[in-house]
C-alpha positions in Angstrom: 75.3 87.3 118.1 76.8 88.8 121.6 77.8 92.2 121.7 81.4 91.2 122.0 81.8 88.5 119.9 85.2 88.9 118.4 83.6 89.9 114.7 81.0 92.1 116.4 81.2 95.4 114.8 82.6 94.3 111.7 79.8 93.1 109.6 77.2 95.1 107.9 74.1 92.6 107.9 72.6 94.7 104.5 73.1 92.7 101.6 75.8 94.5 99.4 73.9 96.0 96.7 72.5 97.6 99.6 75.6 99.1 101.6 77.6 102.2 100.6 80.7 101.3 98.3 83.1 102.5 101.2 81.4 99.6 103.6 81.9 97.3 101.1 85.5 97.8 100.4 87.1 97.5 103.6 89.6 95.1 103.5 89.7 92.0 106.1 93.3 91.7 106.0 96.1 94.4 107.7 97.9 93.7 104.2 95.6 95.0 101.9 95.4 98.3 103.5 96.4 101.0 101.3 98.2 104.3 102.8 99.4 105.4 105.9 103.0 103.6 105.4 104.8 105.8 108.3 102.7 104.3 110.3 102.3 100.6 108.8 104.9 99.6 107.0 107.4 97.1 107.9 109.0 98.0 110.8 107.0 101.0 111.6 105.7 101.6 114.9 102.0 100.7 114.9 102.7 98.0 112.8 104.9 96.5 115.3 102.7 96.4 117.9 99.8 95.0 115.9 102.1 92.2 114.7 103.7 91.2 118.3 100.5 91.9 119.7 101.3 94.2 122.0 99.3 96.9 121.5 97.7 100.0 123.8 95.4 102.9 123.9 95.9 104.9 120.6 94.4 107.9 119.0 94.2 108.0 115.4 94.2 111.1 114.2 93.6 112.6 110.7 91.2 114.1 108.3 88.2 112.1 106.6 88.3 109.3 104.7 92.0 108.6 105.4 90.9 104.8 107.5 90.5 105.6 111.1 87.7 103.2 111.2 89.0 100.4 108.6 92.4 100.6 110.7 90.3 100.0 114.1 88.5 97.1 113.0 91.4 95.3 111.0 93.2 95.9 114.8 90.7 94.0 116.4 90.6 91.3 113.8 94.6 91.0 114.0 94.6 90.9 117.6 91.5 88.8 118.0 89.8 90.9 120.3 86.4 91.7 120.4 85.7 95.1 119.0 82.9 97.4 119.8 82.2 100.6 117.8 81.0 103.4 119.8 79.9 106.9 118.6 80.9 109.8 120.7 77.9 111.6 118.7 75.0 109.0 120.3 76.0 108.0 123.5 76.3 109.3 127.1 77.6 108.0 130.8 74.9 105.9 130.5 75.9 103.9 127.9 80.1 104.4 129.0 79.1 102.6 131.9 77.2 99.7 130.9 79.7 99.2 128.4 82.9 99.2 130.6 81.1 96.9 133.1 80.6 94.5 130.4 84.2 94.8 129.3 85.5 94.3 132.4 83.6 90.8 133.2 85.4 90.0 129.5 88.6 90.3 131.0 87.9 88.6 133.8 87.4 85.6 131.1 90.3 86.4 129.5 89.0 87.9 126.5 90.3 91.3 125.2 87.9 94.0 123.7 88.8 96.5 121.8 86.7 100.3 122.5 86.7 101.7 118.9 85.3 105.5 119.7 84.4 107.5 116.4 84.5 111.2 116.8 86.2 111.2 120.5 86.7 115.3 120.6 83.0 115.4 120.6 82.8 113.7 123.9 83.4 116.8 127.1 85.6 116.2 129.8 82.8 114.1 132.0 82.5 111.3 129.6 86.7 111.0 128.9 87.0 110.9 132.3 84.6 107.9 132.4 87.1 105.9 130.5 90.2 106.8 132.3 89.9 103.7 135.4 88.9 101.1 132.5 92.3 102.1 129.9 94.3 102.0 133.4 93.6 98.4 134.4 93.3 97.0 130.6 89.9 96.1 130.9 90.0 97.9 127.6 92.0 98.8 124.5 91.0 102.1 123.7 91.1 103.1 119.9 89.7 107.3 119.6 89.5 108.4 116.2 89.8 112.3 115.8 89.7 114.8 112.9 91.0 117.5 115.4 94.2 117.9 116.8 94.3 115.7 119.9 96.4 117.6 122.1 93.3 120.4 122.1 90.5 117.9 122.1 91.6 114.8 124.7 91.8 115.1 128.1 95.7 115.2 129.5 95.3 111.9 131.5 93.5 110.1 128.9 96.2 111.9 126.1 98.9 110.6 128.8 97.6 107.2 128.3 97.6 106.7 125.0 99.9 106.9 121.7 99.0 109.3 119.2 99.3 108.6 116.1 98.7 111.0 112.8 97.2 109.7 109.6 97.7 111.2 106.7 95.5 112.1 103.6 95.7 109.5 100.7 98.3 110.4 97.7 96.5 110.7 94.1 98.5 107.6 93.7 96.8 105.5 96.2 93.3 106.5 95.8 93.6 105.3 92.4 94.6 102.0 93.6 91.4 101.8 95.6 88.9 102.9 93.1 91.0 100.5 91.0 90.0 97.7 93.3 86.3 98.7 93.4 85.9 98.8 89.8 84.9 95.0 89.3 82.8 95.3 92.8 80.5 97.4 90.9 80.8 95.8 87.4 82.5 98.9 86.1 85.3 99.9 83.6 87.0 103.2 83.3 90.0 104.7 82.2 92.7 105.5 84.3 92.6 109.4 83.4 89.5 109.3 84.7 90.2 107.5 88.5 93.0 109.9 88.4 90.5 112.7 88.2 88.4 111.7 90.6 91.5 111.2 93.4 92.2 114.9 92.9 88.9 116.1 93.5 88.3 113.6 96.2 91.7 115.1 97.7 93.1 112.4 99.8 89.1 110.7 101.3 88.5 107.7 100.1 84.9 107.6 101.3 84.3 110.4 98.9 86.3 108.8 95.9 84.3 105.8 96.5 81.0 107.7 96.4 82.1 109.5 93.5 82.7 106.6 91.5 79.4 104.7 92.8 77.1 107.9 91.8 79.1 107.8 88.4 78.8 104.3 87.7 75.0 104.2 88.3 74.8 107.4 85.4 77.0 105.5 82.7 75.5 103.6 80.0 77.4 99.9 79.1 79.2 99.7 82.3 81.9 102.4 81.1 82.8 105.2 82.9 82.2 108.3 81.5 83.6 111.6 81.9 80.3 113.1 81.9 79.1 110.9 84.5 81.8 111.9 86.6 81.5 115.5 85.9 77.6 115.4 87.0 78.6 113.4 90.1 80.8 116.0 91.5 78.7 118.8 90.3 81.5 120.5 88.4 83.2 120.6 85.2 86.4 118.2 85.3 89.1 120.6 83.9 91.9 119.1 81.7 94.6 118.0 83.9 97.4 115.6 83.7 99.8 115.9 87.0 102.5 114.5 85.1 101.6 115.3 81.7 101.8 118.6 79.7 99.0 120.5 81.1 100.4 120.1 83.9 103.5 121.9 82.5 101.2 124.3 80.5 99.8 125.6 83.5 102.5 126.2 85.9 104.3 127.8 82.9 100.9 129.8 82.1 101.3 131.2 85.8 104.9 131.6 86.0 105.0 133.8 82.8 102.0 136.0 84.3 103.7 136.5 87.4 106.5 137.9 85.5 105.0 139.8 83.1 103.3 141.7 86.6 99.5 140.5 85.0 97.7 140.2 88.4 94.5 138.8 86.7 96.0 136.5 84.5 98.1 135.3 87.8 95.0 134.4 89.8 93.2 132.5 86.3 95.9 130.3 86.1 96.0 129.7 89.8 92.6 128.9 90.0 92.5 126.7 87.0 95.5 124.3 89.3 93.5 124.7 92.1 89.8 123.9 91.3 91.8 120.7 88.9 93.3 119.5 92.0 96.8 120.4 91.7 99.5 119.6 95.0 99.4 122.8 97.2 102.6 122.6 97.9 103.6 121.7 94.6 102.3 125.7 93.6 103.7 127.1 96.9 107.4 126.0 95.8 107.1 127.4 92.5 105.7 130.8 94.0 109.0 130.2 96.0 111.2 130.1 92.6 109.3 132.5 91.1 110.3 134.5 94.3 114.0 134.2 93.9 114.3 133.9 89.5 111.9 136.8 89.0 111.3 139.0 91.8 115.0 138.9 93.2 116.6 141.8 95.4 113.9 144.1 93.2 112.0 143.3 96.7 113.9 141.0 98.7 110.5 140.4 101.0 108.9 138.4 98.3 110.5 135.6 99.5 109.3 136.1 102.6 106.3 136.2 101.5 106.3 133.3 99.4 107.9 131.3 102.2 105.5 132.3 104.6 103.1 131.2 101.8 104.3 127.9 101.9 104.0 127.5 105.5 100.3 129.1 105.6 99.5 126.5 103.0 101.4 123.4 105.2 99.2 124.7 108.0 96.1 125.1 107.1 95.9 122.2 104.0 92.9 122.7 101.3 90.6 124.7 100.7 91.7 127.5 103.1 95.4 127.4 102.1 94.2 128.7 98.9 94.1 132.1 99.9 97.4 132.4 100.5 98.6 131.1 97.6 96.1 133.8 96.1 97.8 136.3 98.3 101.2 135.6 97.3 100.4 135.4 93.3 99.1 139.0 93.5 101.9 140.0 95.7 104.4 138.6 93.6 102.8 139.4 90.3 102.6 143.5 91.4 106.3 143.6 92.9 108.8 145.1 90.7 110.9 142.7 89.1 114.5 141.9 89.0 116.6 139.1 87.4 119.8 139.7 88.2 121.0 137.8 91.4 119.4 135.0 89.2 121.8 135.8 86.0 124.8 136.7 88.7 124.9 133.1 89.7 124.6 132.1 86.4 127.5 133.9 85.1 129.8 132.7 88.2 129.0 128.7 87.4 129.1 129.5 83.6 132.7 131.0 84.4 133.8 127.9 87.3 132.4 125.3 84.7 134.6 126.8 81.7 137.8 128.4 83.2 140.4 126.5 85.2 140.0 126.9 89.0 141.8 129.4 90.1 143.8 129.0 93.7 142.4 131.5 96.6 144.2 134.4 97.4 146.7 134.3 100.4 145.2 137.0 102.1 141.9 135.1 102.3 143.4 131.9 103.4 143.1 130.7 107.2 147.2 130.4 108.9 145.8 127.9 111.5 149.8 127.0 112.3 153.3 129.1 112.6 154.3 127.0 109.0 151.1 128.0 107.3 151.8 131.7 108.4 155.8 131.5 107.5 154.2 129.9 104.0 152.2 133.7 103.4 148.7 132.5 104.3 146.6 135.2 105.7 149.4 137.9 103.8 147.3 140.9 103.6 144.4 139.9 104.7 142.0 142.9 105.7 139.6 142.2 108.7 136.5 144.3 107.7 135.2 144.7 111.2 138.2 146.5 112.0 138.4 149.3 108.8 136.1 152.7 108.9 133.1 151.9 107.4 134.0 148.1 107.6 135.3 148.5 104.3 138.4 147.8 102.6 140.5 147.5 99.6 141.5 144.2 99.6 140.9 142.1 96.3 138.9 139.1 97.3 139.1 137.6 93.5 141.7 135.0 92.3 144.6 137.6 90.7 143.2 136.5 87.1 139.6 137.4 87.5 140.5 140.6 89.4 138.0 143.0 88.4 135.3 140.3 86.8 131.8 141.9 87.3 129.0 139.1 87.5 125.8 141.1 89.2 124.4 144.1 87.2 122.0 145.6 89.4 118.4 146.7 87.8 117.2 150.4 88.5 113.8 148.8 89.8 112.4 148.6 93.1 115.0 148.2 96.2 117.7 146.7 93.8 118.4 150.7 92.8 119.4 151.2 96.0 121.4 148.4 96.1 123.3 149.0 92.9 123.8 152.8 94.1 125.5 151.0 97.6 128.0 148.6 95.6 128.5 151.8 92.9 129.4 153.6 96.1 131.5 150.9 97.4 133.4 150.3 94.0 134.3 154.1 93.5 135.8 154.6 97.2 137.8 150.9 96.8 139.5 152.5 93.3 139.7 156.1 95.1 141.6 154.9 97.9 143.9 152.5 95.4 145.2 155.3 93.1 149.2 155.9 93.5 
């Protein structure tokens, strides 16, 4: 077989019992690809220009396991090019060179190759440069597959010649699907709680759900799956977990409660149970949001700045170091004072719009746009803060039948006593300044 025959590169010559699960469940077809649909569904971009046949240089970029490589080779087997896999990790000029020259007497049959390049960060400026002539005159399609951020790793002219694109890790959901598929490759059964557990641990790589569930197969008796199996294949204890059942529930709640109840300890426990059972990130980071707002409040109006920033920190940095700073904002949260009033304030106004008739607005708070509107009494009244001593005034800014309705009851904890000592303050000059 050439070098660049057309399926060069795509073909493990082991026999299967022999090759890693992951080889052996790459699809041959662009359709049975599972994940990366921003990218590959209908009408999406790359899946465009595979179709039409147009495509150029691109970079796939992404963490492990996500199909960087499965996505080159099902490329070249769309496109019916000839595809040669080449490891930044093993080769040199040398080898750049010999390959190019044969890729460019390809083209000058008419044959397309595509240049798959595993690892292309690891390759220094030299040996991108290398490629740079070849991409230019399309004696090559250049695929570069990258777990770092491109824009740091690739040279500017080679980055300049190519389309980026950004794979993503693989939902619970759709590594489930996979493992689902390799089940009767391996002459396994297992329940679905089970595949479910071993896409959260696997966290989005295929390669390692694959291995997971090969090592575990081989350890179960009568072809079934079996917890314990799994359990010695990752080297960990699977923890309980349902993310749409009740433990699910049970735990956030577990956490939420702590938080309130200012248990630091008990705070990180729960955390760490979600964590190490493989629970969304970002799914933790909005409820240390809520928590935040509902529990926290104006008792110290930074924790939802830190709790946002939490969120963030976790976006960026993805698992395991994002942990930390959900760590971080637990304890933060958890030792703040706390304060529920803001939350029952709002409560109290939609309690009170839901039940009681809507009231019209005021004229003095009403907008006189036009001479009618103003002839009509809009604006009547109206007090412009900015302008008053103390930008304060005594105008009533509640419908005439809810005059005097109190909805926020400050707390004496934290910086929400100094707030209810300001609107105290406020209150006592408005009725001061209103007697006869």
């Amino acid at each position: 077989m050439s070098l660049f025959d057309p399926t060069a590169g795509l073909h493990d010559p082991r026999p299967d019992a022999q090759r890693p699960l992951a080889e052996r469940m790459r699809p041959e077809r662009l359709e049975d690809y599972v994940g990366q649909e921003h990218i590959l569904g209908p009408g999406k971009p790359l899946r465009v220009q595979i179709e039409k046949d147009r495509l150029t240089s691109i970079i796939l970029w992404g963490p492990p396991g996500t199909g960087k490589t499965t996505l080159a080779t099902l490329i070249a087997r769309q496109t019916r090019c000839a595809f040669i896999p080449f490891s930044a990790v093993l080769s040199g000029i040398k080898e750049i060179k010999a390959v190019m020259a044969e890729a460019e007497r390809m083209r000058r049959q008419g044959l397309r190759t595509v240049l798959f390049i595993d690892e292309i960060h690891r390759f220094n400026k030299a040996q991108q440069d290398a490629f740079l002539p070849y991409v230019e005159r399309g004696d090559i399609i250049l695929v570069g597959a990258t777990t770092e951020n491109p824009s740091f790793e690739v040279i500017s002219a080679l980055l300049s010649r190519s389309k980026v694109y950004a794979l993503r890790p693989l939902s619970p959901e759709e590594t489930v699907t996979l493992l689902q598929r390799a089940l009767p490759v391996i002459g396994a059964q297992a329940e679905d709680s089970l595949l479910e557990q071993i896409a959260l641990y696997a966290g989005g790589d295929a390669r390692t759900a694959y291995n997971i569930l090969e090592i575990a197969s081989a350890a179960s008796e009568g072809g079934t799956l079996s917890k314990d199996a799994v359990e010695a294949a990752v080297e960990r204890k699977m923890l309980l977990y349902d993310k749409g059942g009740e433990e699910h529930f049970n735990l956030i709640s577990a956490l939420h409660k702590s938080v309130r109840s200012s248990d630091v300890d008990a705070a990180l426990y729960w955390l760490a149970r979600m964590t190490e059972a493989g629970e969304d990130r970002m799914y933790i980071a909005r409820r240390l949001v809520r928590m935040a707002v509902e529990d926290v409040g104006l008792a110290d109006p930074r924790a939802v700045e830190q709790a946002i920033a939490c969120m963030q920190t976790v976006h960026f940095l993805g698992v395991p170091e994002g942990d930390q700073a959900l760590a971080q904002a637990a304890i933060y949260l958890a030792a703040a004072p706390k304060s529920d009033a803001a939350y029952k304030a709002l409560g109290a106004a939609q309690e009170l719009v839901r039940t009681q008739p809507a009231e019209p607005v005021p004229m003095q708070l009403r907008n006189a746009p036009t001479r009618a509107m103003k002839q009509w009494g809009y604006g009547e009244g109206y007090q412009h803060a900015h302008q008053q001593q103390d930008a304060l005034t005594t105008m009533e800014c509640l419908p005439e039948a809810l005059a005097g309705t109190r909805f926020y009851h400050p707390s004496d904890r934290g910086i929400e006593a100094r707030i209810k000592e300001r609107i105290e303050a406020i209150r006592q000059w408005i009725a001061s300044q209103r007697k006869p």
